[in-house]
Phi, psi and omega in degrees: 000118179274107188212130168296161180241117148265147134201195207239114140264178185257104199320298206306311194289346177280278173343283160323329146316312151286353192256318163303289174328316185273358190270305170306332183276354160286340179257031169114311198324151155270158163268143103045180179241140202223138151308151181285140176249146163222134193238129137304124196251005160182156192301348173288306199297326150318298178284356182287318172267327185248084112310154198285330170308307209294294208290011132287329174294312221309294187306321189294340205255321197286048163198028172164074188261149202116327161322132177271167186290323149323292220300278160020307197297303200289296187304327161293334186068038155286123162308103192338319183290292176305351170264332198265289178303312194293329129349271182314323191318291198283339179301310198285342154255021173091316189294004172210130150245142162307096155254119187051020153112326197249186202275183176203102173298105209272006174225154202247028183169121181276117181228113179267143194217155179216142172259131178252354170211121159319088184346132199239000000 
């Protein structure tokens, strides 16, 4: 099963992170083989991109994959133009890919997440 992690971070504390990763990967280290991420820097900005229309298509396209963005328009009873952005929307974080002219959801599972305390 192929599954992404979103989640809501802390800029500073994402940054340390990154500062870290590249500092090992300069002395050699390898990295890991890692689920795909997607990081948020607050939960407006999430939500802001996953709205509950876009995360029905979404889930709508990965159970019925093969759709043109037409088709999609129709079968939701959505407006084209609005289906259409949302679409761009969700393509521009990965979460739809264009296969063979139709649409493609490339993951079978979403796991959104937040920390609420730092591992000690």
């Amino acid at each position: 099963m192929k599954r992404i992690e979103i989640e809501v971070v802390n800029p500073k504390q994402e940054q340390a992170h990154l500062l870290n990763w590249a500092s090992n990967l300069d002395k050699g280290h390898k990295g890991k083989a890692a689920t795909p991420k997607l990081r948020f820097a607050s939960y407006k900005v999430l939500h802001s991109m996953l709205t509950e229309k876009r995360m029905a298509l979404l889930e709508y396209v990965a159970n019925n994959q093969g759709l043109s963005i037409r088709q999609l328009a129709i079968e939701l009873e959505r407006d084209y133009k609005n289906v259409y952005d949302d679409v761009q929307r969700l393509m521009s974080i990965g979460l739809i890919e264009v296969q063979n002219a139709t649409l493609y959801v490339p993951y079978d599972e979403i796991d959104i997440r937040k920390t609420l305390r730092a591992s000690v």
